[in-house]
The first five atom37 places (N, CA, C, CB, O) and aatype in JSON, in Angstrom:
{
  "aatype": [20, 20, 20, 20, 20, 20, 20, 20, 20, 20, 20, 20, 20, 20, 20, 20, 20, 20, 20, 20, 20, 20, 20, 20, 20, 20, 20, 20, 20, 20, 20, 20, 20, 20, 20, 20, 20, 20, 20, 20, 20, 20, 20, 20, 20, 20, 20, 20, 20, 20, 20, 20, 20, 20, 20, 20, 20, 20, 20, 20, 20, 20, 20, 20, 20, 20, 20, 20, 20, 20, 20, 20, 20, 20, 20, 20, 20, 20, 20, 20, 20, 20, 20, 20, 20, 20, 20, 20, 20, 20, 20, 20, 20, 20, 20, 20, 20, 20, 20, 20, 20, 20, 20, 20, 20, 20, 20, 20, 20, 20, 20, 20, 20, 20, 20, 20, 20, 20, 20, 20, 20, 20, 20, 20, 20, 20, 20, 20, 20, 20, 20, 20, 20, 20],
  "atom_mask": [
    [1, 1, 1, 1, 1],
    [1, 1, 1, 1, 1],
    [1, 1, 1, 1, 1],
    [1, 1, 1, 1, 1],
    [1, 1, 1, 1, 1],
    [1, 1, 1, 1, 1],
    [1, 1, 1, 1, 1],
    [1, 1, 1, 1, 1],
    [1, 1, 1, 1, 1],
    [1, 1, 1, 1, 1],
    [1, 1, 1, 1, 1],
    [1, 1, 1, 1, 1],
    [1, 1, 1, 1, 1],
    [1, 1, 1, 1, 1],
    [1, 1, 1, 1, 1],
    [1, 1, 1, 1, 1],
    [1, 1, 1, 1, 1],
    [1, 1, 1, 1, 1],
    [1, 1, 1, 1, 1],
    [1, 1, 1, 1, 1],
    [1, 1, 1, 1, 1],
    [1, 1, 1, 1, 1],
    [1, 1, 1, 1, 1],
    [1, 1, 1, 1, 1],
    [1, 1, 1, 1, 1],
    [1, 1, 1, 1, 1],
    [1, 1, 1, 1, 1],
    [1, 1, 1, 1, 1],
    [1, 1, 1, 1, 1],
    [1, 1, 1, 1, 1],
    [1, 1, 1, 1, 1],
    [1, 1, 1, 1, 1],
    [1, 1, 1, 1, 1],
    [1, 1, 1, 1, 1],
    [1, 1, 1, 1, 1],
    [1, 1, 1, 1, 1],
    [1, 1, 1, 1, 1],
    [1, 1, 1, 1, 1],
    [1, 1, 1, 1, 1],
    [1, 1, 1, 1, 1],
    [1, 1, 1, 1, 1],
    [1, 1, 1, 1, 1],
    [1, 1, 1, 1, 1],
    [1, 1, 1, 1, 1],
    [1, 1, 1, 1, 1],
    [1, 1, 1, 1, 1],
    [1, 1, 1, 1, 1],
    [1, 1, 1, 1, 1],
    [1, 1, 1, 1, 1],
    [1, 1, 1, 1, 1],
    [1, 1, 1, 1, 1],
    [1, 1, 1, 1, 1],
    [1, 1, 1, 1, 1],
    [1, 1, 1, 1, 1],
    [1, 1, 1, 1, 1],
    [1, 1, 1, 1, 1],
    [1, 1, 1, 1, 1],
    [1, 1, 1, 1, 1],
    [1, 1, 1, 1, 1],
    [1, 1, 1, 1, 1],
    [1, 1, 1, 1, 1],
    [1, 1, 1, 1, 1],
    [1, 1, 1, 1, 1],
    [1, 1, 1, 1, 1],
    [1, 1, 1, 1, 1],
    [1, 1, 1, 1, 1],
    [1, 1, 1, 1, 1],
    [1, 1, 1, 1, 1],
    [1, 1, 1, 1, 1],
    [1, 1, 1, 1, 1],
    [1, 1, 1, 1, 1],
    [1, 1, 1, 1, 1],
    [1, 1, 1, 1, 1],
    [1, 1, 1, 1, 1],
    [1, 1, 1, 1, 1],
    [1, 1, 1, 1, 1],
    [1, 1, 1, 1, 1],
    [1, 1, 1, 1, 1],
    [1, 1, 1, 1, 1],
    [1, 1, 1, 1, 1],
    [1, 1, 1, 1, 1],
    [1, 1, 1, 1, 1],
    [1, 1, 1, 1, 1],
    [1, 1, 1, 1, 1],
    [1, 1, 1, 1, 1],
    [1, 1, 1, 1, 1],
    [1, 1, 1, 1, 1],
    [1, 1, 1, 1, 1],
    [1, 1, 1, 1, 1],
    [1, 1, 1, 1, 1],
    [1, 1, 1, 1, 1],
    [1, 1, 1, 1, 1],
    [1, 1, 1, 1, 1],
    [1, 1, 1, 1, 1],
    [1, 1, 1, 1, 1],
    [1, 1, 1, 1, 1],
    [1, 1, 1, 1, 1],
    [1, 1, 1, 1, 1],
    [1, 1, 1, 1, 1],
    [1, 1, 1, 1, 1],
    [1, 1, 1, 1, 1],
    [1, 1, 1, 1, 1],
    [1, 1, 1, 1, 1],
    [1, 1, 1, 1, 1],
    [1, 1, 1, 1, 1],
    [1, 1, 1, 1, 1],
    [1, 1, 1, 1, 1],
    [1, 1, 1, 1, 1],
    [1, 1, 1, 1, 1],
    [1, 1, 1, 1, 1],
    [1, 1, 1, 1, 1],
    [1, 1, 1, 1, 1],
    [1, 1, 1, 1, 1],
    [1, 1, 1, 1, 1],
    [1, 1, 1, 1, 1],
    [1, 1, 1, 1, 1],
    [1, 1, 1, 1, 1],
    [1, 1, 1, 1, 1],
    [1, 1, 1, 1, 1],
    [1, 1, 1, 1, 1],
    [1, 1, 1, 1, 1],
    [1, 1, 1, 1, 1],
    [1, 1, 1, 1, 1],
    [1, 1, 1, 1, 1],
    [1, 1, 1, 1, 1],
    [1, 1, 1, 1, 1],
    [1, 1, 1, 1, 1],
    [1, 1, 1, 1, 1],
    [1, 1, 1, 1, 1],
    [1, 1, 1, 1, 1],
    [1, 1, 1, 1, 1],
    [1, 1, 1, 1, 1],
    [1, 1, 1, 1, 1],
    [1, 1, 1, 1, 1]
  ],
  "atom_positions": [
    [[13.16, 49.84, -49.77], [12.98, 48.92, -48.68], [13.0, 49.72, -47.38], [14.08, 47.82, -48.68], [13.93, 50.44, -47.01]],
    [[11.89, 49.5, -46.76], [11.71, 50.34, -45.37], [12.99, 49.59, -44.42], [9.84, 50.1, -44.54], [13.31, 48.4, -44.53]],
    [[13.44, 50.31, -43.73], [14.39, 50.1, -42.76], [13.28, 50.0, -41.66], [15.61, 51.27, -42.62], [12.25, 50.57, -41.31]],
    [[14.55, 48.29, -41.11], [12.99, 47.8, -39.58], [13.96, 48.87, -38.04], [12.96, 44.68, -38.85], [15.05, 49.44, -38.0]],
    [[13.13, 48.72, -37.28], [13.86, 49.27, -36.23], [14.72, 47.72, -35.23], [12.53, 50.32, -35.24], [14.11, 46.67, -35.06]],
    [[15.68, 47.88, -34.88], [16.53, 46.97, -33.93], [15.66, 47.54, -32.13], [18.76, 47.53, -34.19], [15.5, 48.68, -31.68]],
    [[15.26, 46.11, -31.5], [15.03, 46.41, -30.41], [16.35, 46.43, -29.49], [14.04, 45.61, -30.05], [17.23, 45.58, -29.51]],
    [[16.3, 47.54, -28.71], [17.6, 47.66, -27.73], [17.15, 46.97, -26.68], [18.11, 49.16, -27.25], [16.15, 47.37, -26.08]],
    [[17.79, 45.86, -26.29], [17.4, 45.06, -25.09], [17.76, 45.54, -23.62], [18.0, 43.77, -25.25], [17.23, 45.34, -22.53]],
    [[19.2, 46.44, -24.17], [20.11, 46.9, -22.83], [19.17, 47.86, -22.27], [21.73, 47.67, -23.13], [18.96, 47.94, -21.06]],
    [[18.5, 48.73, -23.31], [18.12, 50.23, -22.99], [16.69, 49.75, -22.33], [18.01, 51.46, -24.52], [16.23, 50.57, -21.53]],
    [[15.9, 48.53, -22.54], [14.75, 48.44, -21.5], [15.47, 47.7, -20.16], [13.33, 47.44, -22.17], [15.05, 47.72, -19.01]],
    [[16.42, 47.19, -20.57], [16.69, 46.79, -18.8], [17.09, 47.81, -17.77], [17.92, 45.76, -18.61], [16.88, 47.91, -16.56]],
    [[17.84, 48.66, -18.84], [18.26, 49.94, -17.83], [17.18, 51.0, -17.75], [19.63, 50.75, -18.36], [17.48, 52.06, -17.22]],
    [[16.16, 50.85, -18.14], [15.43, 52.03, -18.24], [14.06, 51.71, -17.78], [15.46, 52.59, -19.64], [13.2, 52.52, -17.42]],
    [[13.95, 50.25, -17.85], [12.86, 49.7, -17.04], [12.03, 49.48, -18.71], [12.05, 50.96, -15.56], [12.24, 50.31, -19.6]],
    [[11.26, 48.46, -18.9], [10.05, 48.22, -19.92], [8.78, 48.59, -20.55], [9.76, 47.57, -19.72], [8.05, 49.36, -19.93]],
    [[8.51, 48.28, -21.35], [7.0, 48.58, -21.24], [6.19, 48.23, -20.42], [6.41, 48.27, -22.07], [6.73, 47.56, -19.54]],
    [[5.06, 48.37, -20.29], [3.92, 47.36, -19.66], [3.25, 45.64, -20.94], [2.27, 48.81, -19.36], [2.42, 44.73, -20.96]],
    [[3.96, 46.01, -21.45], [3.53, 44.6, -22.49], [4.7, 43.7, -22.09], [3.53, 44.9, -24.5], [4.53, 42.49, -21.96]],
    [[6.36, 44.51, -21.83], [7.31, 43.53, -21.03], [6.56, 43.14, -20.2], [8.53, 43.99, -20.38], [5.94, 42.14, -20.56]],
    [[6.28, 43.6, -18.94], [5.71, 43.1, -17.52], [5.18, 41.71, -17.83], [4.44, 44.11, -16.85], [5.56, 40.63, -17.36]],
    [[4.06, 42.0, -18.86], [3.2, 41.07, -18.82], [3.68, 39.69, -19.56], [2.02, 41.65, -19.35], [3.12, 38.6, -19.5]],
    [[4.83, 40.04, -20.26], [5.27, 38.89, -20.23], [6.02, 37.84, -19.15], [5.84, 39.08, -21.03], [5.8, 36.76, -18.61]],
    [[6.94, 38.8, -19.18], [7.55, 38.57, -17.52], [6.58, 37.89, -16.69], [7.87, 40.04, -16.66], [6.83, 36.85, -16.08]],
    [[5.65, 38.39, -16.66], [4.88, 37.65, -15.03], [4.24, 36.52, -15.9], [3.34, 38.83, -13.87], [3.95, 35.48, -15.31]],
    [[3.99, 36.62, -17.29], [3.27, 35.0, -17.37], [4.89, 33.8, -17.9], [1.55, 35.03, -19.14], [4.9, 32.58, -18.04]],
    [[5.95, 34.73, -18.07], [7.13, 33.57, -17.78], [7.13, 32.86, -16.1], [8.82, 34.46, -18.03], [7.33, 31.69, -15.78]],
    [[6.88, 33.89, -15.35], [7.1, 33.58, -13.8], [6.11, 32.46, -13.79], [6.75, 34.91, -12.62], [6.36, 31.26, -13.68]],
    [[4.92, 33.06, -13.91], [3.93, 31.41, -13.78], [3.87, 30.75, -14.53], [2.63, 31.27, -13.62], [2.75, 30.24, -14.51]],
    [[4.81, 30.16, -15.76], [4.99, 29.36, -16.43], [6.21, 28.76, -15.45], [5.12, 29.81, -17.85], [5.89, 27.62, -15.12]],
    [[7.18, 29.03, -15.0], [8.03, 28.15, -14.36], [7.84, 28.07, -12.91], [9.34, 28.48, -14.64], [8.49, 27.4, -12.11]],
    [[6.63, 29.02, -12.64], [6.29, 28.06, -10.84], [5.27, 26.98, -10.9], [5.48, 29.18, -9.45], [4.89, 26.24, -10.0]],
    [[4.96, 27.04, -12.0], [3.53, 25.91, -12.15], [4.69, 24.61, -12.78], [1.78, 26.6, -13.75], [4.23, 23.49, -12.56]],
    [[5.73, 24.6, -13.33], [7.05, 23.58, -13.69], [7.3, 23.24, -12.16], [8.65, 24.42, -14.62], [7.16, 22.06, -11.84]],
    [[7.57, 23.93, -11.42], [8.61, 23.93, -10.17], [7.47, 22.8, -9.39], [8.98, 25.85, -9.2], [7.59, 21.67, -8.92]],
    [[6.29, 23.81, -9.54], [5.0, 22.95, -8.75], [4.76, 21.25, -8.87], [3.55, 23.59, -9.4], [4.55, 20.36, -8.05]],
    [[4.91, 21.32, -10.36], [4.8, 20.18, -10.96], [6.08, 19.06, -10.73], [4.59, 20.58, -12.35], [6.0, 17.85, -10.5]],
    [[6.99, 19.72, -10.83], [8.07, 18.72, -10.11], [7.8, 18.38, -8.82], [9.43, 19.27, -10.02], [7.77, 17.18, -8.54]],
    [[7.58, 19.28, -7.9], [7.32, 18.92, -6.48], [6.74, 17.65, -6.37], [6.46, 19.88, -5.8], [7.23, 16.53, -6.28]],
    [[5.18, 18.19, -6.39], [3.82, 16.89, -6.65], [4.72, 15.9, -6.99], [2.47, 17.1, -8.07], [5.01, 15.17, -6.04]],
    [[5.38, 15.55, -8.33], [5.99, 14.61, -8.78], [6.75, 13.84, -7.55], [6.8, 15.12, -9.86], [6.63, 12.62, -7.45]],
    [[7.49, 14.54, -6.69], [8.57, 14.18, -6.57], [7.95, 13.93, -5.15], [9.78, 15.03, -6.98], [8.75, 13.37, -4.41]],
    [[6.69, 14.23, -4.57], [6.26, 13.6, -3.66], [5.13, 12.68, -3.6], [6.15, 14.32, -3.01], [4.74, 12.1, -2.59]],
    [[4.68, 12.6, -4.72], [3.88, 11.06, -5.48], [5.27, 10.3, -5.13], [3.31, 11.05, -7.7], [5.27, 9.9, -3.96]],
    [[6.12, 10.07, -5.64], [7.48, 9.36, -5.68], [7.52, 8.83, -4.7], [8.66, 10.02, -5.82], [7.23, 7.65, -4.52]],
    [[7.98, 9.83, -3.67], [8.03, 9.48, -2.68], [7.16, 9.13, -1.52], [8.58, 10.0, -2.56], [7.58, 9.12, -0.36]],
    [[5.8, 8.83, -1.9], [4.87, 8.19, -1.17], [5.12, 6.69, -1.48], [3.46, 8.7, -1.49], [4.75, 5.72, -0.81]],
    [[5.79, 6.69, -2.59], [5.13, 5.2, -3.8], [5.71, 4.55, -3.07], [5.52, 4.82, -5.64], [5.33, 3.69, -2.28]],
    [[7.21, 5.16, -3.41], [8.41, 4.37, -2.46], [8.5, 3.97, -1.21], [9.39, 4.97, -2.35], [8.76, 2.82, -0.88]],
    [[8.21, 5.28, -0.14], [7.48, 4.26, 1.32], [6.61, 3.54, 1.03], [6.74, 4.93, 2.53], [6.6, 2.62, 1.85]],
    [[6.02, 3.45, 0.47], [4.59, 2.1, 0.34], [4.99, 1.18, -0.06], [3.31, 2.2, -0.59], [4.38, 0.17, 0.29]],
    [[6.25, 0.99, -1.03], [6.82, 0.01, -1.62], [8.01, -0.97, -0.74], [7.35, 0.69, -2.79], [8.51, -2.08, -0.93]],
    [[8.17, 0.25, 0.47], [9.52, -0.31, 1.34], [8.28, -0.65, 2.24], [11.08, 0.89, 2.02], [8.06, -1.85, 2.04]],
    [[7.62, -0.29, 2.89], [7.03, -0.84, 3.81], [5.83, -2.33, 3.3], [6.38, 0.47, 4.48], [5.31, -3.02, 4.18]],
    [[5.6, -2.57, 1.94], [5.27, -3.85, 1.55], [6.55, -4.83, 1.49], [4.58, -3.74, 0.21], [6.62, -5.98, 1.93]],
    [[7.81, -3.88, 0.67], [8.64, -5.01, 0.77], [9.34, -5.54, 1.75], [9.35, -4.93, 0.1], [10.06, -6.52, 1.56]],
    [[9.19, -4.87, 3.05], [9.43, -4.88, 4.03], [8.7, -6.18, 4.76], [9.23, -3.66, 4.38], [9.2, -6.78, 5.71]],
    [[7.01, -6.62, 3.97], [6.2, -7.83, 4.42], [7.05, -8.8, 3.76], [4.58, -7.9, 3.98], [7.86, -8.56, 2.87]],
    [[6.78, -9.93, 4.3], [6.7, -11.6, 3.79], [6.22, -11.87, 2.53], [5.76, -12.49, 4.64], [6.7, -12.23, 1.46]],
    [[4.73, -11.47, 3.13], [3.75, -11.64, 2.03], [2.47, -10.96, 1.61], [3.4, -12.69, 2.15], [1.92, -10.21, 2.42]],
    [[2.01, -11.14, 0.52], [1.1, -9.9, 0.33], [-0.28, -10.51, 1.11], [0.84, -9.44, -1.52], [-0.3, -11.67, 1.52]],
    [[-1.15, -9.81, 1.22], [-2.39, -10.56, 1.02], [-3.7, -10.61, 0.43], [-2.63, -10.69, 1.77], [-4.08, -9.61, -0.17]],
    [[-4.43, -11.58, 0.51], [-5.36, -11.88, -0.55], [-6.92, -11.84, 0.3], [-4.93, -13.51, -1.31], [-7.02, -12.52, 1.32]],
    [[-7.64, -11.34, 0.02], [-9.02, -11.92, 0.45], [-9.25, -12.91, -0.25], [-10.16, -11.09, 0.35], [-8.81, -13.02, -1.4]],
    [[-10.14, -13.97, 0.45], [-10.97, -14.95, 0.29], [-12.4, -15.01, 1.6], [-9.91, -16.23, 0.28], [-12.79, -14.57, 2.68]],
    [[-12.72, -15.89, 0.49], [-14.23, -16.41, 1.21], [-14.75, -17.45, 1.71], [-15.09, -16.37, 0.6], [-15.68, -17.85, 1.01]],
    [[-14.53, -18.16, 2.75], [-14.79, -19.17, 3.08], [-15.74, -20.07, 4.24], [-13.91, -19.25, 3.07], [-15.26, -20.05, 5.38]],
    [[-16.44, -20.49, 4.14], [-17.66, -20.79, 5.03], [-17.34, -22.13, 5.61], [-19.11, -20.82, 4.21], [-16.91, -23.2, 5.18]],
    [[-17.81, -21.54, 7.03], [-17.47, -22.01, 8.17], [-18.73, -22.83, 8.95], [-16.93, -20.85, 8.9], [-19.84, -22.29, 8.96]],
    [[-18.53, -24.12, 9.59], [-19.94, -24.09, 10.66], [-19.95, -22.71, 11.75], [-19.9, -25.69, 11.81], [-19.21, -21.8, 12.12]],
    [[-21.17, -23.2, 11.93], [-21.03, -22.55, 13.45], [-20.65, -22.81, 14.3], [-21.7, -22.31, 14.01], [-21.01, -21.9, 15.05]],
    [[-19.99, -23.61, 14.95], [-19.49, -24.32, 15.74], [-17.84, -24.21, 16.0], [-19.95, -25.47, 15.34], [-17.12, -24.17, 16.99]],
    [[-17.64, -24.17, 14.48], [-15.9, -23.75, 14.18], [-16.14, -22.2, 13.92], [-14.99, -24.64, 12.51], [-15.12, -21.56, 14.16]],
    [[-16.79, -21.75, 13.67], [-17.11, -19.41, 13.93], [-17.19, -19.44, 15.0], [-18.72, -18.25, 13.4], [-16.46, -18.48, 15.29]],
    [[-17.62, -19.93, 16.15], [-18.05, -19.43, 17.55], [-17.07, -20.16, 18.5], [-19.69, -19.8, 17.92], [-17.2, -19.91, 19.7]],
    [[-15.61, -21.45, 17.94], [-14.44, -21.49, 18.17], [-13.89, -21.04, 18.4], [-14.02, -21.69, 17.86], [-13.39, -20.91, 19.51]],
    [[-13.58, -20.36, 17.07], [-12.49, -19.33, 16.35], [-12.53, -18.1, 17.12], [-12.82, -18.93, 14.73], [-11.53, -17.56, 17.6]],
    [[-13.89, -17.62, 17.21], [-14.05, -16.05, 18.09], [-13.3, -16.47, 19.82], [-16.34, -15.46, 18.29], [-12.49, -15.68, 20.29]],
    [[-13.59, -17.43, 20.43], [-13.69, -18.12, 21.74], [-11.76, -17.76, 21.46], [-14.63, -20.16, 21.88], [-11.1, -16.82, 21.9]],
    [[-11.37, -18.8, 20.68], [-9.82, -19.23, 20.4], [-9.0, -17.45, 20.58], [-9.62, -20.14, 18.34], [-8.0, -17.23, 21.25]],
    [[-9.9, -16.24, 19.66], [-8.96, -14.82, 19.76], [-9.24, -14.56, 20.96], [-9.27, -13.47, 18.79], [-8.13, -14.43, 21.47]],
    [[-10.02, -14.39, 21.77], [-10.36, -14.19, 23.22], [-9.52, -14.66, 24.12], [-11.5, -14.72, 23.55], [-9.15, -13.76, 24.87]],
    [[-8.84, -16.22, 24.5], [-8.58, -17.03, 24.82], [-6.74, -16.24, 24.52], [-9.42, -18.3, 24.18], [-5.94, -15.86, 25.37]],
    [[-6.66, -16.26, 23.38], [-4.84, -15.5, 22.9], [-4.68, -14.41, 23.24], [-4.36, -15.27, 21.35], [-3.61, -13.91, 23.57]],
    [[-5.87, -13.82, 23.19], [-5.7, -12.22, 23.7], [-5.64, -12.07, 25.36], [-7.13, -11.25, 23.14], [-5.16, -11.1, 25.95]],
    [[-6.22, -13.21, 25.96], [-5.78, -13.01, 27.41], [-4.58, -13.27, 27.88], [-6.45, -13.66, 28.19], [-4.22, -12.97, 29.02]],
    [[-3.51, -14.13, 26.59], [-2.35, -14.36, 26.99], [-1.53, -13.55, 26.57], [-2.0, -15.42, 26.79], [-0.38, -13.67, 27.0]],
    [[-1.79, -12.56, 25.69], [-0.9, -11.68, 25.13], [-0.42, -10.52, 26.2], [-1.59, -11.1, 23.87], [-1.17, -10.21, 27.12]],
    [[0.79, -9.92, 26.05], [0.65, -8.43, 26.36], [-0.31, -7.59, 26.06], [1.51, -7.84, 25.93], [-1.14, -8.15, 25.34]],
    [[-0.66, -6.1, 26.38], [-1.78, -5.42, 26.39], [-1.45, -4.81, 25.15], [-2.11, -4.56, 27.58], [-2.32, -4.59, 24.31]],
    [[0.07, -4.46, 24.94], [-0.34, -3.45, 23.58], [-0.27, -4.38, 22.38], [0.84, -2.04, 23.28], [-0.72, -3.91, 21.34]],
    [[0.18, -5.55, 22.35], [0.11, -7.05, 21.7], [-1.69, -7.26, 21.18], [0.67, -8.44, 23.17], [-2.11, -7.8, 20.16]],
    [[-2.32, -6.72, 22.1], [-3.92, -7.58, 22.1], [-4.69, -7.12, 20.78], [-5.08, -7.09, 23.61], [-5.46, -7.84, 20.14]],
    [[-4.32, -5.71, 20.47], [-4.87, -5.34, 19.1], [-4.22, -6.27, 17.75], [-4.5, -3.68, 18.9], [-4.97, -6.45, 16.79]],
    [[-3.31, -6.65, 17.72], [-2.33, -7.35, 16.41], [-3.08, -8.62, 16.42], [-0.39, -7.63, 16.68], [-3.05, -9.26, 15.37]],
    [[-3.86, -9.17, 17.55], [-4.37, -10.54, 17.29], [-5.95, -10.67, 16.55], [-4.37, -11.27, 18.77], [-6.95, -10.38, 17.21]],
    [[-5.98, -10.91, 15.78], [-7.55, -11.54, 14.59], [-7.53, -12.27, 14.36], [-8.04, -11.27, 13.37], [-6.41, -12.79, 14.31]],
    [[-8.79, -13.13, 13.94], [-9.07, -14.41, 13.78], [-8.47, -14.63, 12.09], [-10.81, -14.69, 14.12], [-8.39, -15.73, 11.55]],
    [[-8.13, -13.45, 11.5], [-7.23, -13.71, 10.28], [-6.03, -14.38, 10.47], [-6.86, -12.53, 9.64], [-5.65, -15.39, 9.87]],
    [[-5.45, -13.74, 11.4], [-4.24, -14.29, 11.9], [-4.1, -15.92, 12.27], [-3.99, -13.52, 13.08], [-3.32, -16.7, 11.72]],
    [[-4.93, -16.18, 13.2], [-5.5, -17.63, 13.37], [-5.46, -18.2, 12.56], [-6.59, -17.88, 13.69], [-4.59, -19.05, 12.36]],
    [[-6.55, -17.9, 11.69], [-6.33, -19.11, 10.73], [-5.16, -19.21, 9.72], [-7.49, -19.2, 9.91], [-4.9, -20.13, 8.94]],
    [[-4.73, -18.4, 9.87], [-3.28, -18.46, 8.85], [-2.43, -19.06, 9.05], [-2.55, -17.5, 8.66], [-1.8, -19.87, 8.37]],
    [[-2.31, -18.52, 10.52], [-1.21, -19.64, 11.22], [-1.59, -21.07, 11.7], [-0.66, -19.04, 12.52], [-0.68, -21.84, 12.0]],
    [[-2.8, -21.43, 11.78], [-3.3, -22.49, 11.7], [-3.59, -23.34, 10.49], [-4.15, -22.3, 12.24], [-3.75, -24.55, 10.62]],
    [[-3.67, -22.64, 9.1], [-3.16, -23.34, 7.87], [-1.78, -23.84, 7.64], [-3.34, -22.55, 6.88], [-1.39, -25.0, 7.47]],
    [[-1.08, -22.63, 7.67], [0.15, -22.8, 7.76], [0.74, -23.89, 8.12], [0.51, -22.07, 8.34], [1.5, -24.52, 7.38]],
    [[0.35, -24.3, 9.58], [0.7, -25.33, 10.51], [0.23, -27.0, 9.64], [-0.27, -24.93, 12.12], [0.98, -27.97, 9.61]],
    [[-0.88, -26.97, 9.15], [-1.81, -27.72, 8.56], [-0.85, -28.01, 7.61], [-3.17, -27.16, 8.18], [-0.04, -28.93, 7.62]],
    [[-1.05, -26.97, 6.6], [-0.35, -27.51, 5.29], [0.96, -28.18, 5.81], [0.01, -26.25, 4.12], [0.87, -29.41, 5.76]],
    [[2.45, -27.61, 6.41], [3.09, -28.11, 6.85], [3.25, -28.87, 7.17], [3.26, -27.92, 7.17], [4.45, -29.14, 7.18]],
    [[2.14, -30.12, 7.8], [2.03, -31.23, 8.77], [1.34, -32.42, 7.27], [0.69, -30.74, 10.5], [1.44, -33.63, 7.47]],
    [[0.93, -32.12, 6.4], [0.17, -32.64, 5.36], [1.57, -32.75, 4.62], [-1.18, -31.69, 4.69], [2.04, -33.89, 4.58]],
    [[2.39, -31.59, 3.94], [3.33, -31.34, 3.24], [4.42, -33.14, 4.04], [3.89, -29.33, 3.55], [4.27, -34.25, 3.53]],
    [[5.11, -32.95, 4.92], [5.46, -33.85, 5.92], [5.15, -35.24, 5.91], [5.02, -33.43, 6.94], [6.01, -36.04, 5.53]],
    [[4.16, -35.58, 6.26], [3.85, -36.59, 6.68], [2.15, -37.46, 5.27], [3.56, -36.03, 8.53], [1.71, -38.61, 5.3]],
    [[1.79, -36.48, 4.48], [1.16, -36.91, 3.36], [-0.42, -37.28, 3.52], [1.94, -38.04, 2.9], [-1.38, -36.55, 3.77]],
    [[-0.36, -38.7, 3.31], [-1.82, -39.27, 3.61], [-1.48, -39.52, 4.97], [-2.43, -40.69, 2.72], [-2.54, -39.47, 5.59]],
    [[-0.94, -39.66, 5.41], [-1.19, -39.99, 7.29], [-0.9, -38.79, 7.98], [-0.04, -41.26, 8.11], [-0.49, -38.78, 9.14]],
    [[-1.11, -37.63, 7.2], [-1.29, -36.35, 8.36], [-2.48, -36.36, 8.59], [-0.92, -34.84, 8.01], [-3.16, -36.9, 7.72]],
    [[-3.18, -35.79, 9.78], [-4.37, -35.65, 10.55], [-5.21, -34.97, 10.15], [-4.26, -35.28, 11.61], [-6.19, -34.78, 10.88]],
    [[-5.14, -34.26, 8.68], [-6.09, -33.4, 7.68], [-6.27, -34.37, 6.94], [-5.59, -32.09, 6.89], [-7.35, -34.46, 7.52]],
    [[-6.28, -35.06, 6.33], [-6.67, -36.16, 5.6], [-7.56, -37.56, 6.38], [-5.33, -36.58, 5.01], [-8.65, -38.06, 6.13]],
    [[-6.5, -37.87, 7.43], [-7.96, -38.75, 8.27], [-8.83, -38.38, 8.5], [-8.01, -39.22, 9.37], [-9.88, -39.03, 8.44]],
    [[-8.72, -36.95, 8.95], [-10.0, -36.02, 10.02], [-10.89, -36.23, 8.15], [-9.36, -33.42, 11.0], [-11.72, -37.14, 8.11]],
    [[-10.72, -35.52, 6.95], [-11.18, -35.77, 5.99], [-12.15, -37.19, 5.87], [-10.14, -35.65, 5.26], [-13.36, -37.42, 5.87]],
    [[-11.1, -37.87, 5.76], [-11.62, -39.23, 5.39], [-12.92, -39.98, 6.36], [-10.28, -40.18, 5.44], [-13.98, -40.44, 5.93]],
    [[-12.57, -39.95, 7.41], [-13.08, -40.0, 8.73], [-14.97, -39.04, 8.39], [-11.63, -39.02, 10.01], [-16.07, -39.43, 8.79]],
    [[-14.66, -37.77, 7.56], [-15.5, -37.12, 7.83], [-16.36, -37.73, 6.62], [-15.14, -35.68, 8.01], [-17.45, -38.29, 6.7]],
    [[-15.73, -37.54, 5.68], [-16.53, -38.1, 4.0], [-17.09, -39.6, 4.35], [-15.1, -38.33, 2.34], [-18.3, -39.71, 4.17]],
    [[-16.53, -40.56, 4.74], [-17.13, -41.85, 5.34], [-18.49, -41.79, 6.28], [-16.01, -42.45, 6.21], [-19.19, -42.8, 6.38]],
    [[-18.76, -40.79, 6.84], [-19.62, -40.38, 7.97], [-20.89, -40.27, 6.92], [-19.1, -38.84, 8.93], [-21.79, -41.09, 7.08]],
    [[-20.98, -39.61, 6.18], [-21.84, -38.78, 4.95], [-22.38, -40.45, 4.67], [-20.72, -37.64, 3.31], [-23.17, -40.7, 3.77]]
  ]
}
């Protein structure tokens, strides 16, 4: 039975390695900076998610697009109506105002007043009033 040789581990640290050590060595190194890397990224995906998540949960409410058609008469209102708020607002106030806003808070108000008061809220006559016309 051939006798194997024992690698001395002490005698390449003190004596310095081969060049086949090196090359391990340096592909251990970029095996754990491309780990290190990878945690990072991780850990600042994370922490994007999370401000995005505090600053939604931070809203009321989410929101939704919709689509909804308008006369012209109530579009060329509505534009008149942000014009009209925006002259009453403060100046750095005047950008936060859209006709999204409007109507939201003008549903809002609506539903509320319907919710309240039922068939004799003023969305239902104005309705009725209107379907009778037809």
């Amino acid at each position: 039975m051939a006798a194997t040789k024992k690698h001395d581990i002490m005698d390449d640290l003190l004596n310095g390695g081969t060049e086949a050590d090196y090359n391990e060595i340096a592909e251990l190194n970029k095996l754990i900076h491309q780990e290190i890397l990878k945690a990072k990224s991780a850990r600042a995906k994370n922490s994007t998610a999370d401000t995005t998540k505090k600053k939604k949960a931070g809203r009321k409410d989410s929101k939704r697009k919709t689509t909804h058609y308008l006369s012209e008469e109530i579009f060329a209102d509505l534009d008149e109506a942000r014009e009209k708020i925006n002259t009453l607002m403060q100046k750095k106030l005047k950008s936060r105002v859209s006709k999204s806003k409007i109507v939201d808070h003008a549903l809002k108000m609506i539903l509320k007043d319907f919710e309240e008061k039922g068939k004799e809220s003023p969305i239902i006559q104005e309705m009725l009033k209107d379907i009778f016309k037809e």
